[in-house]
C-alpha positions as CSV (number, residue, x, y, z in Angstrom):
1,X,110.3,73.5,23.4
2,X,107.2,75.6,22.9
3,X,105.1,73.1,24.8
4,X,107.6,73.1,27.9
5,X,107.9,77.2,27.5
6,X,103.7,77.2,27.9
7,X,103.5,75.0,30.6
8,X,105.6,77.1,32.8
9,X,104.0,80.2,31.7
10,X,100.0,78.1,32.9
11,X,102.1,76.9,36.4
12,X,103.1,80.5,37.2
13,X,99.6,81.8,36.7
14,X,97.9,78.7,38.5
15,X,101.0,80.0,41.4
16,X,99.9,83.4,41.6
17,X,96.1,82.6,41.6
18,X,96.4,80.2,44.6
19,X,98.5,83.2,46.4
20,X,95.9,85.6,45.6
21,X,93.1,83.7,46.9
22,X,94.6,82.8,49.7
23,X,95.5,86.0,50.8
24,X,91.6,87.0,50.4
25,X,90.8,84.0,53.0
26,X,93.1,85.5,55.2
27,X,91.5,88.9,55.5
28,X,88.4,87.5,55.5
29,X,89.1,85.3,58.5
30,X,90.3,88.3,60.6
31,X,87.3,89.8,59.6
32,X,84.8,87.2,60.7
33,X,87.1,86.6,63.9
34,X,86.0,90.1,65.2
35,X,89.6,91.4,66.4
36,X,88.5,94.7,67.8
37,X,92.3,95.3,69.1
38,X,94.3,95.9,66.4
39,X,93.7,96.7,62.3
40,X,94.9,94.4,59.6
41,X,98.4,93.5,59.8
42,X,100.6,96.0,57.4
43,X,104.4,95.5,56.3
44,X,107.1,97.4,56.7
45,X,109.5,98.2,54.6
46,X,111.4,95.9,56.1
47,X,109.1,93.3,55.3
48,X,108.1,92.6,59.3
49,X,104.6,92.6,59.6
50,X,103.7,95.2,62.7
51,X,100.3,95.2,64.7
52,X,98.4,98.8,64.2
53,X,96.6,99.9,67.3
54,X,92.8,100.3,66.7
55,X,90.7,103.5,66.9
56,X,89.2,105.6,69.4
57,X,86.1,103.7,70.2
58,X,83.8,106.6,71.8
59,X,80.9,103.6,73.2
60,X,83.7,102.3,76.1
61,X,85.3,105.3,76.7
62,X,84.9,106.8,80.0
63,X,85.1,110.1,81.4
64,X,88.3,111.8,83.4
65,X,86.9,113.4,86.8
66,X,86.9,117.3,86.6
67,X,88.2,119.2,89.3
68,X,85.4,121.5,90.2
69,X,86.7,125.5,91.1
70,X,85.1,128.1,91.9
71,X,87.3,131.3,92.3
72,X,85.9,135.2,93.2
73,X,85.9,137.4,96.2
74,X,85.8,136.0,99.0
75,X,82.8,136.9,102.3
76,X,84.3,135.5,105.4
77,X,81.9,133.5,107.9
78,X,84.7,132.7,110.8
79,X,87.9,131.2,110.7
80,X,87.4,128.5,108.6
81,X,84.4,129.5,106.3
82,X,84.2,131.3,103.6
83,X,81.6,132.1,101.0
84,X,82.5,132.6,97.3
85,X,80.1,133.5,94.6
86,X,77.4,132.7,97.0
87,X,78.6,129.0,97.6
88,X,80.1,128.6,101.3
89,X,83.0,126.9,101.4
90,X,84.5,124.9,104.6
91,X,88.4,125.0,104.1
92,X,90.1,121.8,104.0
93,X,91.7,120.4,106.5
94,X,92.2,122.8,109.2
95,X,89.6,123.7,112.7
96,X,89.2,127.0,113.8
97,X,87.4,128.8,116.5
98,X,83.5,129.4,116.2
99,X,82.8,133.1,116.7
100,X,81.6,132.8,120.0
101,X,84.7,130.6,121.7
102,X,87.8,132.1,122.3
103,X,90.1,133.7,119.6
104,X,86.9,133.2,118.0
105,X,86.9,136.9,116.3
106,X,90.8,137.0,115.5
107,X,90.8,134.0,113.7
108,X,87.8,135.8,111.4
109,X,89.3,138.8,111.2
110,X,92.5,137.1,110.2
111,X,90.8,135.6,107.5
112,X,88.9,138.6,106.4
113,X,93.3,140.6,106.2
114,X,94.2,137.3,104.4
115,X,91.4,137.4,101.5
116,X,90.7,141.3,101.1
117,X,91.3,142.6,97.9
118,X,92.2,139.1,96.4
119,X,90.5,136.7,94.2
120,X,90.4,133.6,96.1
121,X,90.7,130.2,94.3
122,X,88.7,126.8,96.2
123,X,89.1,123.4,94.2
124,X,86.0,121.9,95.6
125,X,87.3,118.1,97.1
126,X,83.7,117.5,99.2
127,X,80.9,118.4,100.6
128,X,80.4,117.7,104.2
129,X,77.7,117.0,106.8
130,X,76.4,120.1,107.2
131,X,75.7,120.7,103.1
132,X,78.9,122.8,102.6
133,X,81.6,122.3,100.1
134,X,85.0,121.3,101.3
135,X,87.6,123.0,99.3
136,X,90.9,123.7,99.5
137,X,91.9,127.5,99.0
138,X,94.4,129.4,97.8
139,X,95.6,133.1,97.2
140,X,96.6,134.4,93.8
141,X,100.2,134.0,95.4
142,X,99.6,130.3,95.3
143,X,99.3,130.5,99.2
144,X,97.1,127.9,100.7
145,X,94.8,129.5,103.1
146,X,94.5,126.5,105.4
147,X,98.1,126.5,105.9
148,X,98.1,130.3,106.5
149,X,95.8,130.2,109.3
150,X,97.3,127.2,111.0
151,X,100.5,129.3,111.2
152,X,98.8,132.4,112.5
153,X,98.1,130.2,115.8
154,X,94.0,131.1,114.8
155,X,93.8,127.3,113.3
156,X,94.6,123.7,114.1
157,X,95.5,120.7,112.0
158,X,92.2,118.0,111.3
159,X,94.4,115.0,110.7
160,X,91.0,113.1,110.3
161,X,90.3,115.2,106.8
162,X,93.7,116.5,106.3
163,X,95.9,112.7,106.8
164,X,98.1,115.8,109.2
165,X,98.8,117.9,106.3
166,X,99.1,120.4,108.9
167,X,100.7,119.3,111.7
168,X,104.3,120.5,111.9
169,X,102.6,124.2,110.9
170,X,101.2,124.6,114.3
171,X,102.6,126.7,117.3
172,X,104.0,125.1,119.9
173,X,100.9,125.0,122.5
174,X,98.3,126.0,120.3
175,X,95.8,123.0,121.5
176,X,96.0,124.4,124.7
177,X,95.3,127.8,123.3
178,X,92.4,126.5,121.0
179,X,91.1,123.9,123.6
180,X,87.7,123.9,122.2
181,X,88.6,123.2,119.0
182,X,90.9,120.5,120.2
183,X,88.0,118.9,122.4
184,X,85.4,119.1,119.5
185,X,88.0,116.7,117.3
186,X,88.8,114.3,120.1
187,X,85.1,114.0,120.7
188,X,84.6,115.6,123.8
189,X,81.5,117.3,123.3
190,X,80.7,117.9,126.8
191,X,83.6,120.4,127.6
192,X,81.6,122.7,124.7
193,X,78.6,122.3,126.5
194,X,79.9,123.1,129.8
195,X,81.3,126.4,128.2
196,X,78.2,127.4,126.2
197,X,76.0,126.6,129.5
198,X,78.7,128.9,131.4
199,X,78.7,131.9,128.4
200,X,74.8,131.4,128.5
201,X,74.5,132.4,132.7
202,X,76.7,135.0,132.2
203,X,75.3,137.0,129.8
């Protein structure tokens, strides 16, 4: 009886040795097989063995894209220009009148009753051709200052830059009004020259 009680007693250790060991092959395996995925598998209290995510690993990690602002007082150039902490800024989307065409000055001075007074927010989305930032521009209201000026009459939709963001704010008949605008986006550069050769004899 003592003999049959000791052998049991040397089988359940030999049992729990070859469990323990292999248990440490285990681990080791998952070790060697570089998962970089998940950790070691835990249990639940369940007993159902879950997956843990692994940690933040800073070397792939890539940046988010910042929105740049810039935000101040604002100097007005013309209709569509604006120049904040000594940055100018082209507002997105929309064509004015230069100074010299027609409605030229009331779009600027539009701009300049718009702005005065107010801090004016521009989340930079570009620079353009010329060197200037493309930004679009808002009021301490939350008013966009594109869509402002397009609704004055003193602006038209660039559906070009602004995919006709624009659009339905116009007046009805304001490409007609704002002609030169309108030609300088359907590429008819001629009809400005034409009128700048005609300003140029009359002075």
């Amino acid at each position: 009886m003592e003999t049959l009680i000791g052998l049991l007693v040397v089988a359940g250790i030999f049992v729990l040795v070859l469990r323990s060991a292999s248990s440490q092959n285990s681990a080791s395996f998952d070790r060697r097989a570089g998962d970089q995925s998940f950790k070691p598998t835990r249990t639940s209290s369940a007993g159902n063995p879950k997956r843990q995510p692994a940690s933040y690993d800073a070397k792939t990690a890539e940046p988010l894209p910042l929105k740049r602002v810039v935000q101040g007082a604002a100097y007005v150039t013309d209709g569509d220009t604006i120049v904040i902490n000594k940055m100018q800024i082209r507002l997105f989307g929309i064509d004015a009148p230069e100074l010299d065409h027609p409605y030229g000055q009331k779009a600027k001075w539009a701009m300049v009753k718009l702005c005065k007074g107010h801090t004016v927010r521009a989340e930079v989305t570009e620079e353009d051709q010329y060197g200037r930032t493309v930004a679009h521009c808002t009021l301490p209201d939350g008013r966009d200052l594109s869509a402002e000026m397009v609704k004055l009459g003193l602006a038209i939709d660039w559906p070009k830059f602004s995919g006709g963001k624009y659009k339905t704010m116009e007046q009805s008949g304001v490409r007609r009004k704002l002609w030169l605008a309108d030609a300088r986006q359907k590429g008819r550069m001629h009809v400005w020259e034409k009128f700048e050769a005609k300003n140029a004899t009359s002075k």
